[in-house]
BAFIGU-508415 format. One line per field, with one value per residue (C-alpha): residue in three letters; x negated, y negated, z negated. Coordinates in steps of 0.001 Angstrom, whole numbers. Layout:
% BAFIGU-508415
resn c(Ala:...)
c1 c(X:...)
c2 c(Y:...)
c3 c(Z:...)
END
This chain:
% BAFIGU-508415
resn c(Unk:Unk:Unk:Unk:Unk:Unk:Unk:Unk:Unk:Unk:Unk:Unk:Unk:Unk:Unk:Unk:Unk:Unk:Unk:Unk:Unk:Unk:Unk:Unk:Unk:Unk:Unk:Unk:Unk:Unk:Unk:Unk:Unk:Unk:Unk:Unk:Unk:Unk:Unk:Unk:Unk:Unk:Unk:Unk:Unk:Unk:Unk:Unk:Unk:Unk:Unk:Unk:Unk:Unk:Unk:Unk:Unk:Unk:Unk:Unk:Unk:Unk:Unk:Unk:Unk:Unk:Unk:Unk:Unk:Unk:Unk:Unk:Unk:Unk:Unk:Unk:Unk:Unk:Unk:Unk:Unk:Unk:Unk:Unk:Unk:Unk:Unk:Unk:Unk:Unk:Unk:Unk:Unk:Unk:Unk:Unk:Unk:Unk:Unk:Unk:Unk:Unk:Unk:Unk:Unk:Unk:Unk:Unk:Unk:Unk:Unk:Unk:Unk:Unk:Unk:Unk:Unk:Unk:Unk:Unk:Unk:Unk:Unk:Unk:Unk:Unk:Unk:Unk:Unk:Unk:Unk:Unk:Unk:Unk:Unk:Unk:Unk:Unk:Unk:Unk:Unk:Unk:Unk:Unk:Unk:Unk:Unk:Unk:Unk:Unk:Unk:Unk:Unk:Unk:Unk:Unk:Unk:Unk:Unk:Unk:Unk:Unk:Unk:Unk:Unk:Unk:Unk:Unk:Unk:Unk:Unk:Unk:Unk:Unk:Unk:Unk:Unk:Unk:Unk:Unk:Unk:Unk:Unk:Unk:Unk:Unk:Unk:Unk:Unk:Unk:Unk:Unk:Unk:Unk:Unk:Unk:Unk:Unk:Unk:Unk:Unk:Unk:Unk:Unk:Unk:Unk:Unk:Unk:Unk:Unk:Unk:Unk:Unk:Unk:Unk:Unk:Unk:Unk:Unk:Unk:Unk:Unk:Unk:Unk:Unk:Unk:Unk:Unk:Unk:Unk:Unk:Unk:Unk:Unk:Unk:Unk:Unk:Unk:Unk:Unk:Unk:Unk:Unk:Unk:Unk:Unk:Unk:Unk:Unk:Unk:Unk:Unk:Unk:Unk:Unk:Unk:Unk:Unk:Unk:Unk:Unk:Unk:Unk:Unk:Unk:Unk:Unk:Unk:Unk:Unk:Unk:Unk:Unk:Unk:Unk:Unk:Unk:Unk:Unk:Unk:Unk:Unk:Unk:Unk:Unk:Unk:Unk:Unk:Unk:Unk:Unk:Unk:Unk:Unk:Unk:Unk:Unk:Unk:Unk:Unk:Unk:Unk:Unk:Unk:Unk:Unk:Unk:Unk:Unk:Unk:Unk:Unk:Unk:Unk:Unk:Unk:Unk:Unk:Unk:Unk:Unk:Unk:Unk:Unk:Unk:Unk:Unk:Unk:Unk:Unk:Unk:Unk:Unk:Unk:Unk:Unk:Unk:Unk:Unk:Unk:Unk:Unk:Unk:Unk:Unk:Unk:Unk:Unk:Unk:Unk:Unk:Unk:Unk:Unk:Unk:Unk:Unk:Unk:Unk:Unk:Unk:Unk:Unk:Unk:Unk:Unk:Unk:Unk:Unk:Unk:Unk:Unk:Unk:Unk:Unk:Unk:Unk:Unk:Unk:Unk:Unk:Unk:Unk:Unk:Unk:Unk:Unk:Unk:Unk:Unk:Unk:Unk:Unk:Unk:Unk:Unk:Unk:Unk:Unk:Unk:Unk:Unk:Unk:Unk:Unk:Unk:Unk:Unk:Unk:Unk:Unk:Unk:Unk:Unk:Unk:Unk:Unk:Unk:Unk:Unk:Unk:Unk:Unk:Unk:Unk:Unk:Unk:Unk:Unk:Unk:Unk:Unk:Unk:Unk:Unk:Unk:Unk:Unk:Unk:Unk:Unk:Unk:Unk:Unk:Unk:Unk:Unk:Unk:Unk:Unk:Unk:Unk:Unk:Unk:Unk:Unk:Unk:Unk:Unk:Unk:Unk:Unk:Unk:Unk:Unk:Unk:Unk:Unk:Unk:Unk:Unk:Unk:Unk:Unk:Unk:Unk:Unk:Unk:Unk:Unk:Unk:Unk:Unk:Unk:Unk:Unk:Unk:Unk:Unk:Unk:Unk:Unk:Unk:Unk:Unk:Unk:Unk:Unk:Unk:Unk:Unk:Unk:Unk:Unk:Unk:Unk:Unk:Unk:Unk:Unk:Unk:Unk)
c1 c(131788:132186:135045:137014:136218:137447:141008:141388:140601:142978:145853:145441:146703:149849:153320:154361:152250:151059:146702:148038:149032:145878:146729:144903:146080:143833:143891:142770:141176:138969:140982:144389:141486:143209:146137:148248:147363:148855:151354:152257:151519:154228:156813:154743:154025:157562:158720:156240:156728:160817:160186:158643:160611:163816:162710:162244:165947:167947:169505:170599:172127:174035:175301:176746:178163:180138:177251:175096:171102:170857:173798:171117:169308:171976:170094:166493:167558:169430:166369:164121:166279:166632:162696:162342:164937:163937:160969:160153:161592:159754:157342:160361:162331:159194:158579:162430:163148:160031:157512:157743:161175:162181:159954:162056:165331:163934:162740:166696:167907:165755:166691:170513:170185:168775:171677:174104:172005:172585:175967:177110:179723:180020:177928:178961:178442:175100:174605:175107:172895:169988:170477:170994:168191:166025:166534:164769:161841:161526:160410:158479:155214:154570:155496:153254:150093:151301:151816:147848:146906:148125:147275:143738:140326:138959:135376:138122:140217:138432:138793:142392:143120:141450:143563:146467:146376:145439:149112:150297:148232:149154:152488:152665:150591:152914:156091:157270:155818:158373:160768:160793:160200:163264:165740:164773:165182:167339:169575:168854:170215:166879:164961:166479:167429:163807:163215:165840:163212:160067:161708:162617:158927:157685:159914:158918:155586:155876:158010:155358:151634:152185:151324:154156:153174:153126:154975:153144:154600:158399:158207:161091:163669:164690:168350:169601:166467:166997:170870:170215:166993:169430:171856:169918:167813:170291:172977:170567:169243:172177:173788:171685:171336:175193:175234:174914:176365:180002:180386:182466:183757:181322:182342:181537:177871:177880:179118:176788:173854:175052:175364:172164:169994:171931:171080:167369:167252:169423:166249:163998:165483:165491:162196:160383:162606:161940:159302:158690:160614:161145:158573:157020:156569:153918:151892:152077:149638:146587:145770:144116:147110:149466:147820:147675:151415:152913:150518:152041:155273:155006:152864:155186:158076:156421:154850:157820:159759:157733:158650:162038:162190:158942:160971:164177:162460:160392:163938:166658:164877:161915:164285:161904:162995:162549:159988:158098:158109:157338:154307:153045:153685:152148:148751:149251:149376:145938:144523:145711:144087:140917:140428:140233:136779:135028:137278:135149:132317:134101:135050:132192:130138:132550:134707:138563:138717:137166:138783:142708:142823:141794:143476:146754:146113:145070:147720:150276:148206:148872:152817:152845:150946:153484:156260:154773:155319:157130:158142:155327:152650:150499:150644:146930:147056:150367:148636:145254:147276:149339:145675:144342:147273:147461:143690:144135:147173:145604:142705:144706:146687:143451:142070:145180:146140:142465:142130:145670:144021:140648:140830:143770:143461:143747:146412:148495:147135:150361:152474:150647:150925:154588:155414:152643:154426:158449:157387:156493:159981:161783:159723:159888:163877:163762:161661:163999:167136:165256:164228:168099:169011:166942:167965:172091:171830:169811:171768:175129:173810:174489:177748:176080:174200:170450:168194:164274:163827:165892:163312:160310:162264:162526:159030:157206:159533:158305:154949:155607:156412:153586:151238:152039:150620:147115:148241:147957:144263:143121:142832:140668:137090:135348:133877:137508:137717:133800:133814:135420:134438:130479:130822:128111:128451:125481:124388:124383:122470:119661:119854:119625:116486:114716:115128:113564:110797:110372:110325:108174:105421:105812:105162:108760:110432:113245:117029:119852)
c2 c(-41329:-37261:-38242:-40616:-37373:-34868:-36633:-37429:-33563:-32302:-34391:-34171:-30685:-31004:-33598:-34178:-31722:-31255:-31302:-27269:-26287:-24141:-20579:-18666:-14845:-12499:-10237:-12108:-9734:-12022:-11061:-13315:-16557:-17290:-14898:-16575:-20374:-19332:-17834:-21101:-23014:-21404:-23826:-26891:-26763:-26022:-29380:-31446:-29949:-30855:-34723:-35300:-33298:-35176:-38409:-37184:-36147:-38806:-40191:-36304:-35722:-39225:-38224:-34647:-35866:-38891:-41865:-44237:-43594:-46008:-44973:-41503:-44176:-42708:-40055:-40152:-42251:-38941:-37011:-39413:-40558:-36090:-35800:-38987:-37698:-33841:-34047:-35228:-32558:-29809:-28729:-28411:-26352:-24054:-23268:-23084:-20841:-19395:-21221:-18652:-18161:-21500:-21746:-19209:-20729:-24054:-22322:-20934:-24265:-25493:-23138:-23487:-27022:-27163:-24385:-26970:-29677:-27579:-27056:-31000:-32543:-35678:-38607:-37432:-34114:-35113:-36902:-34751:-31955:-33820:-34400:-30805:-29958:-32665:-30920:-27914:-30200:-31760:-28424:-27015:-29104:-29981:-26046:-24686:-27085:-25948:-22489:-22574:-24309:-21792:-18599:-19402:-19396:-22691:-20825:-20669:-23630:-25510:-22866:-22437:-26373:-25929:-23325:-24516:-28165:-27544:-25901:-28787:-31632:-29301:-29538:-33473:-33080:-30290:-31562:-34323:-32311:-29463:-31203:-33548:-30011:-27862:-30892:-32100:-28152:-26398:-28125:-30525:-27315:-25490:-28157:-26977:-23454:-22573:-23089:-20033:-17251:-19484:-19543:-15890:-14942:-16971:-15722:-12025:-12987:-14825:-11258:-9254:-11220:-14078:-12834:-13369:-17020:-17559:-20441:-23543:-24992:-26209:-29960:-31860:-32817:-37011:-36147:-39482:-40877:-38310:-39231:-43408:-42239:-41117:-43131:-45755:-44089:-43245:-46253:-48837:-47286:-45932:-49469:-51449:-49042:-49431:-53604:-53344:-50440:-50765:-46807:-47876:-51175:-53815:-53626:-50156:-51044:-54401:-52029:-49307:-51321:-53261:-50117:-48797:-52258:-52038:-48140:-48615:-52264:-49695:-46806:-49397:-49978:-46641:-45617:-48111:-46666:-43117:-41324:-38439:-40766:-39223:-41560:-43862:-47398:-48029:-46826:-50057:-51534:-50212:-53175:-50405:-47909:-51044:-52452:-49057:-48708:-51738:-51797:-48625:-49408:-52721:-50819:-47988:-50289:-51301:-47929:-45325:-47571:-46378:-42433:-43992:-46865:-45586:-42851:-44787:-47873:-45049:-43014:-45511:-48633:-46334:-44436:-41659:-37726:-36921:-34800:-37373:-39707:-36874:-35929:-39740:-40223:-37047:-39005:-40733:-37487:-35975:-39558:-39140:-35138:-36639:-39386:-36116:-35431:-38960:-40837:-40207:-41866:-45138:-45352:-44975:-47191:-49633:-49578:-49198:-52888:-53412:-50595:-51235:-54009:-54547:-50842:-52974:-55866:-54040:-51305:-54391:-55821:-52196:-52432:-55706:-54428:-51913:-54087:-55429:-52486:-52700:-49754:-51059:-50132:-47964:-44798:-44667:-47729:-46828:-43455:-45398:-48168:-45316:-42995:-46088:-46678:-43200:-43009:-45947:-44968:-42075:-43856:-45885:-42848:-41075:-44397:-45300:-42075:-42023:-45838:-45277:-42472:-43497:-45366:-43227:-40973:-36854:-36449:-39676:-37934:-36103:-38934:-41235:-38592:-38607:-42175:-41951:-39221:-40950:-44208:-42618:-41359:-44435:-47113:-45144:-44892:-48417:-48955:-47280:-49144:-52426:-51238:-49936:-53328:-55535:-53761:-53959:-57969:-58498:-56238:-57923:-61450:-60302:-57562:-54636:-52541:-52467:-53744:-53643:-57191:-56046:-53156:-56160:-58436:-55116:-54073:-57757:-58065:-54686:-55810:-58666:-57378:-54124:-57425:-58185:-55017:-56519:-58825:-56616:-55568:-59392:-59014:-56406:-56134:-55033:-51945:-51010:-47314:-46888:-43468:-41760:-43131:-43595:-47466:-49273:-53289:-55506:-55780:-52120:-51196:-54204:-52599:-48976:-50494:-52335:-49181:-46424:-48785:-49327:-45778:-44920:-47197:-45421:-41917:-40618:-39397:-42088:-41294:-43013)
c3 c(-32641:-33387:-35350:-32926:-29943:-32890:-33077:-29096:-28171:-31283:-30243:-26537:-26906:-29484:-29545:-33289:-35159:-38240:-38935:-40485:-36832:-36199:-36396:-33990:-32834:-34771:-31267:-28814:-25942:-23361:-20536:-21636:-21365:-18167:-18146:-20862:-19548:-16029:-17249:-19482:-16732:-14462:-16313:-15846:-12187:-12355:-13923:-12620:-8790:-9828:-10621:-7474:-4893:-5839:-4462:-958:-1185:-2402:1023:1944:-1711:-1907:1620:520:-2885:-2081:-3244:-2261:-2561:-4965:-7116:-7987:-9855:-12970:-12501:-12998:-16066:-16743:-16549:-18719:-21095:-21776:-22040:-24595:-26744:-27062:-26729:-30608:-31995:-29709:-32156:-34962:-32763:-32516:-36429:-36834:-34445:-32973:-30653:-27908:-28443:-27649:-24867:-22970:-23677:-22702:-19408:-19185:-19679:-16986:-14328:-15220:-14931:-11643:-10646:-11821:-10005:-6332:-6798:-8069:-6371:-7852:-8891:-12537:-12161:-10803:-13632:-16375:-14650:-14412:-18428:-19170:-17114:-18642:-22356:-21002:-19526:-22886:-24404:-22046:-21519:-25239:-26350:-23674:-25014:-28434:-27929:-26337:-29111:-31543:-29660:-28442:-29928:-30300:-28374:-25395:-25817:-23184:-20880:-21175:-21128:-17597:-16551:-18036:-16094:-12765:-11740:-13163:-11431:-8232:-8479:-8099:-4812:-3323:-4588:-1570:1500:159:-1005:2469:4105:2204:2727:6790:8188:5294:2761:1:-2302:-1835:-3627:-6478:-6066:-5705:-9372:-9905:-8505:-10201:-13750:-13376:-12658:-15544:-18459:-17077:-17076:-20962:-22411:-20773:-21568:-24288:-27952:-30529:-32168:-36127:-36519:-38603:-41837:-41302:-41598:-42754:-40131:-39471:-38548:-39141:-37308:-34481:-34257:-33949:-31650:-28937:-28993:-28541:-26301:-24015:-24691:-23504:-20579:-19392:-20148:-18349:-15182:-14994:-15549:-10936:-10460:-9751:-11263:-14345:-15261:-16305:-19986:-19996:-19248:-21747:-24586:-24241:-23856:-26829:-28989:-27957:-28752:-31859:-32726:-31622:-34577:-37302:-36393:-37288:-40336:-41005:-40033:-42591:-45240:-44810:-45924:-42753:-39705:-36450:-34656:-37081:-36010:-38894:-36003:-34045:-37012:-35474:-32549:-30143:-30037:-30104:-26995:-25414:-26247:-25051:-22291:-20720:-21196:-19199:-16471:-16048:-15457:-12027:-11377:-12266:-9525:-6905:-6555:-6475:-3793:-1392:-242:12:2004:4003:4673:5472:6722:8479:9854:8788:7561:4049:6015:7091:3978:1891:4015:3728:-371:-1337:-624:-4226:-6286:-4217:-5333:-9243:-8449:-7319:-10309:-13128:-11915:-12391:-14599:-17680:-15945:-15087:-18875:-20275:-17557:-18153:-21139:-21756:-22193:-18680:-16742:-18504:-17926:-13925:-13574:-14601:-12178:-9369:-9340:-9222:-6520:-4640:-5678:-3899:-858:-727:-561:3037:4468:7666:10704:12522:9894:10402:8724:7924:6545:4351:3355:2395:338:-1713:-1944:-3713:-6090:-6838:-8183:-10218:-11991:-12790:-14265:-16247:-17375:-18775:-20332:-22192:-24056:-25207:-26202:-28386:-30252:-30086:-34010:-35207:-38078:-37425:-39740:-37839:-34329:-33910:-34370:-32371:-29275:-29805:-29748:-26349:-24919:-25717:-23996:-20622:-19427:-21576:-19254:-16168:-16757:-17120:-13884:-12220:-13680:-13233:-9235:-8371:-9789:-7842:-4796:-5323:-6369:-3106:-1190:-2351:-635:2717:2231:407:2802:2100:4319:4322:3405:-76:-760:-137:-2998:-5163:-4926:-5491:-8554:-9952:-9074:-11468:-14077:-13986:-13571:-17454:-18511:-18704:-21483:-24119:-23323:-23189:-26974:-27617:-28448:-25172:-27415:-28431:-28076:-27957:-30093:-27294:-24135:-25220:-23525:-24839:-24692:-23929:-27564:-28301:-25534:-26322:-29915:-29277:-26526:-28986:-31762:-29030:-28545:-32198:-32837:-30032:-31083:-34855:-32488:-33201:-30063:-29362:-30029:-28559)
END
């Protein structure tokens, strides 16, 4: 069990690193316990507040640059198809160049991005903003758990980790009321200009308080891997998100989805051949982290749809501000907030069998709900419906990273976090894609101009397909994952019983 706990808590706090990255600063004075955390954490509250005021603004920025709400589907995929690609070569980037180093630029990157972002003026320009952007996000979050890692003493790490996560889980809760806020009674710009002043603060605050960071052993580098990685990465997202979206000519999407199927079988190839791949899909052998993998994936198709077309539905068949919608949605992230402090508890009381798998039906059960939303709703009954998803997603969140590391090795740990932390943005890209889709076909029945009854179609068919994500959990033992959540089944409970009383009679005291 100490083993299984060992590798979850080592590779909770690094992406694609090595079992050697573990040098700690020599100088370490008490007071940087929660000075260099915050400071760290200055870039994630300000990516994570960025994902989520977007979606309250959609409507306002298809409006001012010449699109259709929908059409901005291009890009979030933008945005996530950035993150998958950079973010497996993060930790490279850091012992080639300096860990803190890199941080900074990313955190330049990100602010220029979002510049770029306020002053689009096209659909393409748009676009390629949210890309740019995206290759700062990419760095940031696994460089500032890395850079933590490297810098802390392991008597602190806790500590720090604590510090270092609760911007972050802030951000999320904040994010829409702003967002709604800076776009209903100033301009949609704000919502990205605001990062300028943030980003500023944090890269005086890293020159100034975080220790220079000794880089770990330079691994060798998959170029090849990393080329055929993003193309196909981005060819068949981007191709597919384009197959209803009258943006380029339809053979335009067909080929680029085509190329990108094709670059993502030629990486496969590759990656079985090569000694040190980029992401290794060897990992898929081990059933827990398979189930945990394709699990997510299927799960995140329904549930990264939502921050896109609950604001949409809420906004142009409401008739609501991005004000007001953002003021209802933010409900889901307080719920995902709330489910940090007991979702140990549930796991082990009931397992990550148990708690997967009706996590996965009842969050499509809530997707469906959603999509019976009508004007006349209540909002207490909207806000109670999206509090309840919220806190199951993130119990599921929390159960399947664990379960997929939960029988891996600590010198595959890195890897396995990789490949985990790739698949989110990939399936939430192609939730989106799959969600902008629904909503153009059904739209085009009745001459193209969305109505609610298209945002009902889009969400039960999201809701379908997040339903699948149970599947994969039907086949595992119902003590998969035991080491780390401390689940005991049946058996093992009569067992460890029937030994206490056995060693009580003997006059030992019993252990457990």
């Amino acid at each position: 069990m100490q083993d299984g706990k060992r590798v979850f808590a080592k590779a909770v706090l690094k992406v694609h690193y090595s079992a050697n990255d573990s040098q700690i600063c020599p100088d370490w004075p008490s007071s940087l316990t929660r000075i260099v955390p915050l400071v760290l954490a200055v870039a994630l509250f300000m990516e994570n507040m960025d994902a989520t005021v977007i979606a309250t603004s959609l409507p306002a920025i298809a409006a001012d640059i010449g699109t259709t709400p929908v059409a901005l589907k291009l890009a979030f995929t933008a945005y996530f198809v950035a993150l998958a690609i950079f973010i497996p070569i993060s930790a490279w980037m850091a012992d080639k160049y300096g860990a803190k180093r890199v941080f900074m630029a990313a955190i330049v990157i990100f602010v220029l991005g979002s510049v770029a972002c306020a002053f689009a003026g096209s659909l393409h320009e748009f676009v390629f903003a949210r890309f740019f952007k995206g290759v700062g996000g990419a760095m940031m979050s696994p460089l500032a758990r890395l850079i933590l890692f490297r810098s802390t003493p392991r008597t602190e790490l806790v500590n720090a980790m604590a510090w270092l996560t609760i911007p972050a889980l802030v951000a999320p809760t904040v994010g829409p009321p702003v967002g709604g806020f800076l776009t209903t009674f100033f301009s949609w710009h704000w919502i990205f200009l605001i990062n300028v002043p943030i980003g500023l603060a944090g890269l005086v605050m890293i020159q100034r308080f975080l220790p220079e960071i000794e880089s770990g052993p330079l691994r060798r580098m998959d170029f090849p891997g990393f080329i055929l990685v993003a193309i196909a990465f981005a060819g068949t997202l981007f191709g597919l998100s384009l197959l209803s979206l009258p943006v380029l000519p339809l053979w335009v999407a067909i080929v680029s989805t085509v190329v990108g199927l094709s670059a993502g079988v030629a990486y496969w190839l590759h990656a079985n051949r090569t000694e040190t791949p980029l992401l290794d899909p060897k990992m898929f052998r081990e059933p827990a982290f398979r189930a945990s993998i394709v699990g997510t994936a299927i799960f995140l198709v329904g549930v990264g749809a939502i921050p896109f077309l609950l604001p949409l539905m809420l906004q142009l068949s409401f008739g609501m501000t991005p004000f007001e919608s953002g003021m209802i949605t933010f409900i889901g992230a307080l719920g995902a907030l709330i489910t940090k402090f007991f979702a140990k508890s549930i796991f082990s009381a009931f397992g990550f069998r148990n708690v997967l798998l009706i996590g996965a039906v009842v969050s499509a059960i809530a997707i469906a709900i959603k999509g019976t939303f009508t004007p006349e709703t209540p909002v207490a009954v909207m806000m109670t419906v999206i509090l309840c998803a919220g806190l199951i997603r993130s119990s599921y969140f929390t159960g399947q990273h664990a379960l997929g590391l939960s029988q891996i090795k600590e010198s595959e740990a890195g890897q396995a976090t990789a490949i985990s932390t790739v698949v989110r943005p990939l399936a939430t890209a192609l939730g989106v894609a799959l969600a902008g889709g629904v909503l153009e076909i059904s739209a085009h029945r009745h001459g193209g101009q969305i109505q609610l009854e298209d945002f009902h179609i889009a969400f039960f068919v999201v809701a379908i397909v997040s339903l699948f994500a149970a599947l994969p959990f039907l086949r595992l033992s119902k003590d998969a994952g035991a080491a780390v959540s401390g689940h005991l089944t049946k058996e093992q409970r009569e067992a460890a019983l029937e030994r206490s009383r056995s060693e009580g009679s003997e006059g030992r005291a019993p252990r457990f």
